[in-house]
C-alpha positions as CSV (number, residue, x, y, z in Angstrom):
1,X,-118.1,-35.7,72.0
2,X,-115.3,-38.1,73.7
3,X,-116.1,-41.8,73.5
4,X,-115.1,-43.4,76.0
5,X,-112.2,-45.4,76.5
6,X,-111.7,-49.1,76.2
7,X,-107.9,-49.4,76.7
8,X,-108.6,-50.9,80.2
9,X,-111.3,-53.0,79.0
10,X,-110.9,-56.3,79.2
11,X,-106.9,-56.2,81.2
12,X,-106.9,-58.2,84.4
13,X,-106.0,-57.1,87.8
14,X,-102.7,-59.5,86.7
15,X,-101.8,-57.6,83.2
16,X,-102.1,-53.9,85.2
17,X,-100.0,-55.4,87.9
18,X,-97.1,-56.5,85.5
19,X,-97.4,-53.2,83.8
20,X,-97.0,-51.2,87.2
21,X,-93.8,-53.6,87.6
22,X,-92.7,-52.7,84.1
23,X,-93.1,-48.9,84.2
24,X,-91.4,-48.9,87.6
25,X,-88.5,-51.1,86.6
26,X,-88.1,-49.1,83.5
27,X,-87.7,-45.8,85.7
28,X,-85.6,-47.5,88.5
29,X,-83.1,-48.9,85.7
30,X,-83.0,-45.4,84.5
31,X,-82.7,-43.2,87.5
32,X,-81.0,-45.8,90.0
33,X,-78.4,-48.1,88.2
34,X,-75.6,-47.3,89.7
35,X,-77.5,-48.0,93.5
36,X,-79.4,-51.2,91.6
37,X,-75.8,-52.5,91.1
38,X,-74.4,-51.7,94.9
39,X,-77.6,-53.0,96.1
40,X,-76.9,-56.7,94.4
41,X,-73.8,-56.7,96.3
42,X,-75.6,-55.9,99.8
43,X,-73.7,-52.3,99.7
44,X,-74.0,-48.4,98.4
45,X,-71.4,-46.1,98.1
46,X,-71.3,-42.9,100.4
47,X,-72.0,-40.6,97.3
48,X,-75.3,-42.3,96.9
49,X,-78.5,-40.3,97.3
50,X,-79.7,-43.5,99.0
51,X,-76.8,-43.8,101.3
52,X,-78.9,-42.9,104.3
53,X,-81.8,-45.6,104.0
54,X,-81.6,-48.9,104.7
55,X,-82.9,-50.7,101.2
56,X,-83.0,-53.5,99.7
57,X,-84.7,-55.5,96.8
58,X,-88.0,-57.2,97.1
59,X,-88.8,-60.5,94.7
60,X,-89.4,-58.4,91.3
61,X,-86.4,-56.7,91.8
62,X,-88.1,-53.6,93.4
63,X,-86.0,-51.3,95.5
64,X,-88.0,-50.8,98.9
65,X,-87.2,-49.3,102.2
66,X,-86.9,-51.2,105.8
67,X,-87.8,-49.2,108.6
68,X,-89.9,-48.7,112.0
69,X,-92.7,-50.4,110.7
70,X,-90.4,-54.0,110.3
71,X,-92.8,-55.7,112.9
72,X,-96.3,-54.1,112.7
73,X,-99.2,-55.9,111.1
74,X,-99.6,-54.3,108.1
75,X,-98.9,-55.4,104.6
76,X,-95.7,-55.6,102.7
77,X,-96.2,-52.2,100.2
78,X,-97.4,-50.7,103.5
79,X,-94.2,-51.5,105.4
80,X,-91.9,-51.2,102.7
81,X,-92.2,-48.2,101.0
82,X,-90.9,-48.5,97.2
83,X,-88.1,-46.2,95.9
84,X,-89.2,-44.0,92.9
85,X,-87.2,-41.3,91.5
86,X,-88.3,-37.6,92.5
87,X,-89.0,-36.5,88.9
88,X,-90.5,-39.9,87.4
C-alpha cells in the first residue's frame, strides 16, 4: 500500500508559484536562447520559429504573446499566453 505523499505538504501558494517560474525559465533558457537574447534587444531574426508572433517578456522574464485579446477584461495569463517549447 502507497502512503501518501507529503511533498506538497506544508509549500505555500508562493513556494509552488516560484517553482512554476523556475521550471519554466529553466526550459525557456534551454529551448529559446537564441529568441530570449533578440527579444532583450526588442527584435528576432527571420529564421526564428517565433518570427511570426508578436512577444515580448513579462516582469519574471517570461516570454508571452500580445494579441486580440490586448484590451478585453480578462487577466494577464489569460491575455498573454506564455511561450513553452512544444516538447517540454
Amino acid at each position: 500500500m502507497l502512503k501518501k505523499s507529503s511533498v506538497l505538504h506544508g509549500s505555500t501558494s508562493e513556494e509552488l508559484s516560484e517553482a512554476e517560474r523556475f521550471w519554466i525559465q529553466s526550459e525557456r533558457e534551454k529551448f529559446f536562447s537564441e529568441e530570449l537574447k533578440f527579444l532583450k534587444d526588442n527584435k528576432i531574426e527571420k529564421e526564428s520559429s517565433l518570427y511570426n508572433y508578436m512577444l515580448y517578456l513579462d516582469e519574471n522574464g517570461l516570454i508571452r504573446l500580445e494579441g486580440r485579446l490586448e484590451f478585453r477584461n480578462l487577466l494577464m495569463d489569460e491575455k498573454h499566453s506564455l511561450i513553452l517549447p512544444k516538447n517540454s
